[in-house]
C-alpha positions as CSV (number, residue, x, y, z in Angstrom):
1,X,21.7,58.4,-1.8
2,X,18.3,60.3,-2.0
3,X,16.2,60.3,-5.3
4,X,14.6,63.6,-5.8
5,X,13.4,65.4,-8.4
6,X,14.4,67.2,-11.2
7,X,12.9,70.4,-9.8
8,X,14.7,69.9,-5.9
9,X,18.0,71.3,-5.7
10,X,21.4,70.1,-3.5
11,X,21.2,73.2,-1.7
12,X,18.2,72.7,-0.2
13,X,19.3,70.0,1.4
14,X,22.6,70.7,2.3
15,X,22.4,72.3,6.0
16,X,21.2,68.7,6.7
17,X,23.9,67.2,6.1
18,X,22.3,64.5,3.4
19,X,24.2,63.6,0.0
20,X,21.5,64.5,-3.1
21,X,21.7,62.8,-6.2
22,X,19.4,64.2,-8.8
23,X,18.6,61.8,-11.2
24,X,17.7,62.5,-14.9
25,X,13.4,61.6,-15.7
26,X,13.6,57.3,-16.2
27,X,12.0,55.6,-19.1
28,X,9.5,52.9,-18.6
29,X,11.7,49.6,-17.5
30,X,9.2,47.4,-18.5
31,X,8.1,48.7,-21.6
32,X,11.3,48.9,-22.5
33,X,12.0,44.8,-21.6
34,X,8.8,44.4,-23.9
35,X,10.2,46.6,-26.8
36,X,13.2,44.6,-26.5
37,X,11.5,41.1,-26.5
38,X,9.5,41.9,-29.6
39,X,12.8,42.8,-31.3
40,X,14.0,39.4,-30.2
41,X,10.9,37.6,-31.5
42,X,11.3,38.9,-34.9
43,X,14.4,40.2,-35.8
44,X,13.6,41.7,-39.1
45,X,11.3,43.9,-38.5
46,X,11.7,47.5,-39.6
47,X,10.1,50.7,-39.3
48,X,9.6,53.2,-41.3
49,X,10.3,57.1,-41.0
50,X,8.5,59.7,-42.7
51,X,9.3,63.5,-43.1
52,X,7.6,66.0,-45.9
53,X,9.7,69.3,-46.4
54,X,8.3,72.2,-47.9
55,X,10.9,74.8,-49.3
56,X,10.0,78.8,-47.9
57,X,12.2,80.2,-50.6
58,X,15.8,80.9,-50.4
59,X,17.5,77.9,-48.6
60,X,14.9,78.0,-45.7
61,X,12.5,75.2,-45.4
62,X,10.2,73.1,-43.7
63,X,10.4,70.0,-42.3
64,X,6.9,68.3,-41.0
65,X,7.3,65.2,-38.8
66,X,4.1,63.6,-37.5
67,X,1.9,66.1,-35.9
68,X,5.2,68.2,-34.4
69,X,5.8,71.8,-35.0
70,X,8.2,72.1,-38.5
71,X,11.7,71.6,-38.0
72,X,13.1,74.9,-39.7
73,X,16.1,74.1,-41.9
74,X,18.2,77.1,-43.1
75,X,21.8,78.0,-44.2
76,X,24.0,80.2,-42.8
77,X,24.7,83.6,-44.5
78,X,28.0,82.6,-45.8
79,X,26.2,80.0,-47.6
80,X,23.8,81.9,-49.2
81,X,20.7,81.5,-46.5
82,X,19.1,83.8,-44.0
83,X,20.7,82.2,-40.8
84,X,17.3,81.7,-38.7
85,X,17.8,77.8,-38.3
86,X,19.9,75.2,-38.2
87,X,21.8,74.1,-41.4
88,X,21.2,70.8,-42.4
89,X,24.4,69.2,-41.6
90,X,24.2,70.8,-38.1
91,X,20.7,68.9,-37.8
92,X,22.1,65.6,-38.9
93,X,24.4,66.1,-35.9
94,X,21.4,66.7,-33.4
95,X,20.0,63.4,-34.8
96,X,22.8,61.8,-34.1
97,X,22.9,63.2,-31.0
98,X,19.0,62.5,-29.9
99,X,20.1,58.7,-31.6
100,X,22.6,57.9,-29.4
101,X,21.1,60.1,-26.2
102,X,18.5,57.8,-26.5
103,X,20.6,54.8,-26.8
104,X,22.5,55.8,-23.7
105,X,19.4,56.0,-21.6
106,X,17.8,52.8,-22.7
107,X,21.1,50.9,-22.3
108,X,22.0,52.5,-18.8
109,X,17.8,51.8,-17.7
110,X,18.6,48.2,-18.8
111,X,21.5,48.0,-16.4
112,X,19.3,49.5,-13.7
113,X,22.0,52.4,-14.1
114,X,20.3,55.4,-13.1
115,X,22.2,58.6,-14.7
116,X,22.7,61.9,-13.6
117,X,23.9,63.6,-15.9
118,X,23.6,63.0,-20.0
119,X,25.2,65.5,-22.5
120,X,26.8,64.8,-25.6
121,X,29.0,67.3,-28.0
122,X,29.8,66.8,-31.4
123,X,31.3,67.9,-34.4
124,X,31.3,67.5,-37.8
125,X,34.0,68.0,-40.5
126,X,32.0,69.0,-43.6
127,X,32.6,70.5,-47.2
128,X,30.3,71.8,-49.7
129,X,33.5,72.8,-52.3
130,X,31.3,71.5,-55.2
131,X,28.4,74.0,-54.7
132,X,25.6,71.1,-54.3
133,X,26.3,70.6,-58.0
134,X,25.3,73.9,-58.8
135,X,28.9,74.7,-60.5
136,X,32.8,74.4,-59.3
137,X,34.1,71.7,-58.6
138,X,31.6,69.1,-60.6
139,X,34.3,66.1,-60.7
140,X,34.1,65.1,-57.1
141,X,33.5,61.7,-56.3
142,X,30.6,61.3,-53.6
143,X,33.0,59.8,-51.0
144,X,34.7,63.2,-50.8
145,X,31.4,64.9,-50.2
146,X,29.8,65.5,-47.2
147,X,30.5,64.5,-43.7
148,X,34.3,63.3,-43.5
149,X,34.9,63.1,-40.0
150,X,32.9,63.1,-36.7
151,X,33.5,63.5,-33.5
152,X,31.4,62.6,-30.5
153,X,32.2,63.6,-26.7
154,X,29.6,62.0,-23.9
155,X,29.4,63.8,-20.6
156,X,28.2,60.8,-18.7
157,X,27.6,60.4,-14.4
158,X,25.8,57.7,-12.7
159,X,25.3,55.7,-10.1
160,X,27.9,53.4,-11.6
161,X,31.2,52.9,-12.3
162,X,33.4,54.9,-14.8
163,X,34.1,51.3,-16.9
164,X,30.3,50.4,-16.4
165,X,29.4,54.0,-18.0
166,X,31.8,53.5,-20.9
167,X,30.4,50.3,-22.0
168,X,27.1,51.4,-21.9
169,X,28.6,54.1,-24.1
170,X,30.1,51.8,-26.6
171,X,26.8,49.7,-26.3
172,X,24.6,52.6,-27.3
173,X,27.1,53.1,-30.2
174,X,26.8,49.9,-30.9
175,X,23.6,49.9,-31.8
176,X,22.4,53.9,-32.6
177,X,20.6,53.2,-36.0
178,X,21.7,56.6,-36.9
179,X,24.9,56.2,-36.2
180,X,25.2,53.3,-38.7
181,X,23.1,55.0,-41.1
182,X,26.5,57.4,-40.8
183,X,28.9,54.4,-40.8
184,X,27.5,52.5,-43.4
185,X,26.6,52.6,-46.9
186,X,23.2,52.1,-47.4
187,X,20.6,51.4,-50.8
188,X,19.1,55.4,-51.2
189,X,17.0,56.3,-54.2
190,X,15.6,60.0,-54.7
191,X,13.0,60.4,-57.5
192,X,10.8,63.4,-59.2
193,X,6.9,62.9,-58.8
């Protein structure tokens, strides 16, 4: 196979006859065996996350992450909101989505898997019958709240096998921290300043 670039295309090369392969940008190899050693080294070490959100007014808001443009946050007109952003729900969803993405390609790079193609589609089975505690339905337990099902389909091609790809699937999986924030309780306080 030929390597080229994302910006090449097949059809350039096709009245010559060659097979293209275009493969998706790599992440550093050996960064990443260095990331991975220092996890090794010390097992317990965490990181810490940090997002400030500023409300607009109605149910549109802010999110600032590091020195990124604001993730805009808003609900659909059904629920209330002006419909220019993502809801919230659909956002947790693209983090999971980026989460195990990520895992995907760091897993398959690890491999010396090189991937042509990466997409991921989910969905997410959500309720919101208690109003966010605003009035209705009060008496629901938290359990019944929220995300109750998810569903994740990978698109995945590579210079690999179609078992090899699904392991490093269920590998990514595995270990996406978002996805275990999803899968398992955790300790979460919230707080008035």
């Amino acid at each position: 196979m030929t390597q080229m670039s994302a910006s090449a295309t097949s059809a350039d090369n096709a009245s010559n006859g060659q097979t293209v392969s275009v493969y998706l940008k790599p992440i550093d190899t050996q960064g990443l065996a260095s990331f991975a050693q220092k996890g090794l080294a010390n097992p317990q070490s965490r990181g810490t996350n940090k997002v400030h959100t500023v409300m607009q007014g109605q149910f549109r808001s802010l999110s600032y992450v590091g020195n990124h443009e604001p993730v805009v946050v808003d609900e659909p007109l059904h629920l209330f909101g002006e419909n220019t952003a993502p809801a919230p729900g659909e956002l947790v969803l693209s983090a999971l989505g980026g989460c195990l993405a990520v895992g995907i390609t760091a897993v398959a790079t690890h491999k010396n898997v090189k991937l042509t193609k990466l997409e991921l589609f989910l969905e997410g089975d959500i309720g919101n019958s208690a109003a966010w505690g605003a009035g209705g339905a009060l008496d629901k337990e938290p359990a019944q709240m929220g995300f109750q099902a998810i569903r994740v389909s990978v698109e995945l091609e590579g210079d690999a096998s179609p078992e090899v790809l699904q392991e490093i699937v269920r590998h990514a999986d595995r270990y996406s921290p978002v996805a275990n924030t999803m899968r398992n309780p955790i300790p979460f306080e919230i707080s008035t300043r």
